[in-house]
C-alpha positions as CSV (number, residue, x, y, z in Angstrom):
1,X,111.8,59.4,80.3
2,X,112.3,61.4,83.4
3,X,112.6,65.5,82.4
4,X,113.6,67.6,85.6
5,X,116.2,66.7,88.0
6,X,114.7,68.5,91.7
7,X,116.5,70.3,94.8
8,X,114.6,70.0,98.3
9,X,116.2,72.2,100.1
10,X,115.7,72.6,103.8
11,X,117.0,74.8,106.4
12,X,116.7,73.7,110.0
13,X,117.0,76.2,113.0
14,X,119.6,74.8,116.3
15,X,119.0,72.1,113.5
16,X,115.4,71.4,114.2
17,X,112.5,71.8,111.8
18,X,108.7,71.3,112.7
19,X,107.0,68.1,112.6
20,X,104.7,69.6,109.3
21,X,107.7,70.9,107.4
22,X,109.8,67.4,108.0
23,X,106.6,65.5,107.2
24,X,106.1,67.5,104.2
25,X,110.0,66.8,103.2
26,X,109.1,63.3,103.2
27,X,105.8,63.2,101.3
28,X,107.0,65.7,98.7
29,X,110.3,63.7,97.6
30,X,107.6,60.3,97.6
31,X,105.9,62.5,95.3
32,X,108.6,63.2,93.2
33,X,109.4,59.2,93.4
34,X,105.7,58.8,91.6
35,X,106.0,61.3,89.1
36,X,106.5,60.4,85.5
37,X,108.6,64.0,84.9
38,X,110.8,63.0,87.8
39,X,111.2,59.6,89.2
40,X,113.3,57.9,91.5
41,X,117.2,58.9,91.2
42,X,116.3,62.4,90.2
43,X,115.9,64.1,93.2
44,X,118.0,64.9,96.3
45,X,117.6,66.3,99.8
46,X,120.3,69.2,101.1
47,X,119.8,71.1,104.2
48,X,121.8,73.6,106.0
49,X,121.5,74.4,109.8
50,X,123.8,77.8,110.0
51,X,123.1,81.4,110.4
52,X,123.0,83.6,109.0
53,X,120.3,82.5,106.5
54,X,121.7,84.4,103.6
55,X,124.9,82.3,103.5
56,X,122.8,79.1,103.6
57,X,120.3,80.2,100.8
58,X,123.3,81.3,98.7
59,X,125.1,77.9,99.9
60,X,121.7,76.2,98.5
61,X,121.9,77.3,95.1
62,X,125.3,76.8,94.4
63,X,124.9,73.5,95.0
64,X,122.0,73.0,93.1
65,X,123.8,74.9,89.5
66,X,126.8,73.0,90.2
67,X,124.9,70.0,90.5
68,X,123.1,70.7,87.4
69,X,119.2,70.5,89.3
70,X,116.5,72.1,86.9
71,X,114.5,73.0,90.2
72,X,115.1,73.9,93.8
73,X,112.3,73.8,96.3
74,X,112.9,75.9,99.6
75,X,111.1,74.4,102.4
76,X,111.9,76.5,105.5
77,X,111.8,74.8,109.1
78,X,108.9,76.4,110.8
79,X,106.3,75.7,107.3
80,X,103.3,74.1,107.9
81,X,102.3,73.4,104.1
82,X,98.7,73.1,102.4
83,X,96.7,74.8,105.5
84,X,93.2,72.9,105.5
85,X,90.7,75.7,104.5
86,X,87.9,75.8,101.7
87,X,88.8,75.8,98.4
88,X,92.4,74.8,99.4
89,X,94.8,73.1,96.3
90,X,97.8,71.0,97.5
91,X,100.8,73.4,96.9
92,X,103.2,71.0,95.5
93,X,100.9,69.6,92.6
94,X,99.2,73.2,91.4
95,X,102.2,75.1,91.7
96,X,104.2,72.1,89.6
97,X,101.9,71.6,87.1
98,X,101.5,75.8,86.6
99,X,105.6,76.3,86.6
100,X,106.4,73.3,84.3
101,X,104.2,74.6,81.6
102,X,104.9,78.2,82.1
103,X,106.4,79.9,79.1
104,X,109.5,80.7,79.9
105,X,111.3,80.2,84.0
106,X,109.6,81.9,87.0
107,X,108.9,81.7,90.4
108,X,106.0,80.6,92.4
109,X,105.4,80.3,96.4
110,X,103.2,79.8,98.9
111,X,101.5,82.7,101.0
112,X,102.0,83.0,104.6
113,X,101.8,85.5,107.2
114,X,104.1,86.6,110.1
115,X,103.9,86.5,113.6
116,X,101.5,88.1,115.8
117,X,100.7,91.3,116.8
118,X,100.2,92.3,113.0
119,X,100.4,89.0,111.6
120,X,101.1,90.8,108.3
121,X,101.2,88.8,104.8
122,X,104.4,88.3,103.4
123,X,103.5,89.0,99.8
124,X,104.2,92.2,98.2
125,X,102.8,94.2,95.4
126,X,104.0,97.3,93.8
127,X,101.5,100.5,94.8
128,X,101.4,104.0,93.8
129,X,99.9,107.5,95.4
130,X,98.8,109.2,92.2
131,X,97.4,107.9,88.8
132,X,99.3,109.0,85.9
133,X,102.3,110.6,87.4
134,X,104.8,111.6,85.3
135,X,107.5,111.3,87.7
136,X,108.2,107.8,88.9
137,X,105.6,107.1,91.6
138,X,105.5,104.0,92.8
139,X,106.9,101.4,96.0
140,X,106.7,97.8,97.5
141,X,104.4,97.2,99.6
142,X,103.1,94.4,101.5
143,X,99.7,93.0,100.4
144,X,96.7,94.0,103.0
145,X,95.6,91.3,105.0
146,X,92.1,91.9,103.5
147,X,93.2,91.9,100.0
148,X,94.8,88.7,101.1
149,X,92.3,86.8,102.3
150,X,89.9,87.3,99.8
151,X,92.7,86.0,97.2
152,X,92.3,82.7,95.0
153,X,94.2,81.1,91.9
154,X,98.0,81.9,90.6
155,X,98.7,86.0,90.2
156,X,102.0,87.8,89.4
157,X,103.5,89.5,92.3
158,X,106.4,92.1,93.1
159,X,108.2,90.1,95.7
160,X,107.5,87.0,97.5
161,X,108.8,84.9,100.9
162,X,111.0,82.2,100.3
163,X,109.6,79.5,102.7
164,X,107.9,77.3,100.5
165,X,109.5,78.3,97.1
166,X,109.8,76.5,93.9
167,X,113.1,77.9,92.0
168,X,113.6,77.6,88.4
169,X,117.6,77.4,88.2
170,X,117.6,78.7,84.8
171,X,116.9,82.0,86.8
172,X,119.6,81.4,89.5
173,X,122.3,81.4,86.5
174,X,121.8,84.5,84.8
175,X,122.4,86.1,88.6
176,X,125.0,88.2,90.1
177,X,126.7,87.3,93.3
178,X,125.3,87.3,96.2
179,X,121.4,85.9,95.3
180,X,120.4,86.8,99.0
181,X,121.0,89.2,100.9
182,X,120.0,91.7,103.6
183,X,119.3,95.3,102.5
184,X,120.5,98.0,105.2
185,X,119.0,101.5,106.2
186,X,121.9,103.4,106.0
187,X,124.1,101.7,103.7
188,X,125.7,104.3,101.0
189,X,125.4,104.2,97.2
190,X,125.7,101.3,94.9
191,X,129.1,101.2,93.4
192,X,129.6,101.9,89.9
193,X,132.1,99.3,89.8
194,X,130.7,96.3,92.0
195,X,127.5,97.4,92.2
196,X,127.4,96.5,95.6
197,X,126.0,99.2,98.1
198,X,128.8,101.2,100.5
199,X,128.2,99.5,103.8
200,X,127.1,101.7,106.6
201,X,126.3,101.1,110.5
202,X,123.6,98.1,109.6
203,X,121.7,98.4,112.6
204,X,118.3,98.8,110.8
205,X,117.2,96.0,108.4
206,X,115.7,97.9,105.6
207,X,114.6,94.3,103.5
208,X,115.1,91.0,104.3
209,X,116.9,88.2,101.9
210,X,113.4,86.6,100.5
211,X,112.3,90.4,99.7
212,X,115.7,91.6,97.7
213,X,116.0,88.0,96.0
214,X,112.8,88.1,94.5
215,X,112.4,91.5,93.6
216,X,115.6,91.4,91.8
217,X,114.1,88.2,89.9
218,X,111.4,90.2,89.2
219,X,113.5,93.3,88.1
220,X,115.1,90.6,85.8
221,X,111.7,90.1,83.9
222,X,111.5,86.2,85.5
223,X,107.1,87.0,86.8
224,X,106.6,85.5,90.7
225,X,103.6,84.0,91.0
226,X,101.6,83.3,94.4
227,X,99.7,80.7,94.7
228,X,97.3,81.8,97.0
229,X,95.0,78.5,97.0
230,X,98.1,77.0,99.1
231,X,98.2,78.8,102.3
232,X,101.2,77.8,103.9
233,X,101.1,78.1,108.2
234,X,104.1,79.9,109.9
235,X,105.3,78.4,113.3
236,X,106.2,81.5,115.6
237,X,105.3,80.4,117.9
238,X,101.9,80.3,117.1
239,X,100.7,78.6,113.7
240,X,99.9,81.7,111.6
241,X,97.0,80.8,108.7
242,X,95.6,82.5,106.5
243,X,94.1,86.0,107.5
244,X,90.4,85.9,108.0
245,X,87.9,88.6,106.6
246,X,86.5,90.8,109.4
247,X,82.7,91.7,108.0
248,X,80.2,93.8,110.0
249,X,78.4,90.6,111.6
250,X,81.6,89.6,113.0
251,X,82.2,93.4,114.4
252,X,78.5,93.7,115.7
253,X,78.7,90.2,117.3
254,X,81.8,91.0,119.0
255,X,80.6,94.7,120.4
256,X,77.6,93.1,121.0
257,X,79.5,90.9,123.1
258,X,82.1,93.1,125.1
259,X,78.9,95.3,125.8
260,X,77.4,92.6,127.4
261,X,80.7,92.1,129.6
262,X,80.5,95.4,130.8
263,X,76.7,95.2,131.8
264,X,77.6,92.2,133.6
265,X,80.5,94.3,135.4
266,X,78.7,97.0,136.1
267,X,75.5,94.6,138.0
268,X,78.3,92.9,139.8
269,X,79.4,95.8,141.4
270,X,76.1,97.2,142.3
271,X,75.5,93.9,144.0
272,X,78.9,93.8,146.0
273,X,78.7,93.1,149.2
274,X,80.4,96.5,150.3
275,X,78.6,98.4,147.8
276,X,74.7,97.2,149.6
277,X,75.8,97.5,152.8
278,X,76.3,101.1,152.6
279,X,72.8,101.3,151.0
280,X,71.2,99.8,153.4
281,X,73.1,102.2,156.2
């Protein structure tokens, strides 16, 4: 008999989504169709194409605990799941098969990277300045991009991105309103009452939705897991992969290279036409 009633949950941009992230809709609920813990009839498909993402996300999993799903998956619009490279485990069966034999509920997503210049890796880990401090030393950061790419198997993380997401809604229920939600600069102190911040100018992001959710599911005790054999690519515009290791071949090669460029240069002037005539004069 089937076990798990599932979520996919998709949120389209101007309501269009990549051609990988639809394909990937598709194939993951034939999946789900096929699998003996699942089966046909316990799974549905909800999207929402509104801004701003916070309200959708929280929109998302009040659906899914007043529908009484036992797992949402987050599949954002610009994903391009299970990225081709070496070594590389399909993200929907390792991180299925991990999650529905953890002990206890949890979190696990797929790794991907932002846009370029920096391209950074949207994991996070927590980090410190000074062993044994007795003072509390320590903050989120994001996980280097060497660190990153040399990364393999399922590891417990501080905070994770929520575009390719599996959500165990025993979590979800044991949550204070709002899940997500944007962290400002400048906003005042958390209200003894509420325990929502003061609101101040918000003209400076200080963490984005996926970061607060999941470090407060961490702060919980629920572990987030990455699965870092299921690089995930990130449309924007270009498709962002995983980060590749930058070894002192690669460094030579290319100095070796631009060097050669500038010798070139620098004969091609000496040979210009204005540059021999005023030899020969």
């Amino acid at each position: 008999m089937p076990k798990y009633r599932m979520l996919l949950c998709e949120f389209p941009g101007f309501r269009q989504a990549d051609p990988d992230s639809t394909g990937y809709a598709g194939d993951l609920r034939l999946r789900w169709d096929r699998d003996p813990d699942i089966g046909q009839g316990n799974h549905a498909r909800w999207y929402k194409a509104d801004t701003p993402i916070t309200m959708s996300r929280n929109i998302a999993m009040q659906v899914a605990v007043e529908n009484n799903f036992d797992f949402a998956v987050f599949l954002d619009a610009d994903m391009a799941p299970d990225l081709p490279y070496p070594g590389a485990k399909p993200f929907w069966e390792s991180s299925w098969e991990f999650i529905k034999n953890h002990n206890g509920p949890c979190i696990i997503a797929a790794p991907y990277s932002g846009p370029p210049p920096s391209e950074l890796t949207y994991v996070f880990e927590y980090t410190n300045t000074e062993t044994d401090d007795p003072n509390p030393n320590f903050q989120l950061a994001m996980v280097p991009r060497s660190k990153a790419a040399r990364m393999t198997g399922i590891t417990q993380v501080a905070a994770l991105p929520t575009g390719l997401m599996i959500i165990d809604m025993r979590i979800i229920k044991k949550m204070r309103n709002p899940i997500f939600y944007y962290e400002w600069k400048d906003d005042g102190p958390i209200c003894e009452h509420c325990g929502v911040k003061k609101p101040g100018p918000q003209v400076e992001k200080a963490s984005t939705e996926d970061v607060s959710f999941s470090r407060d599911v961490d702060s919980m005790g629920f572990p987030l897991y990455c699965n870092w054999d299921a690089w995930a690519g990130h449309r924007k515009p270009k498709l962002v992969g995983k980060p590749g290791l930058l070894g002192d071949d690669v460094i030579s090669q290319q100095l070796r290279g631009r060097a050669a460029e500038l010798e070139a240069e620098r004969k091609q002037r000496e040979l210009s036409p204005s540059l021999l005539s005023e030899r020969l004069a």
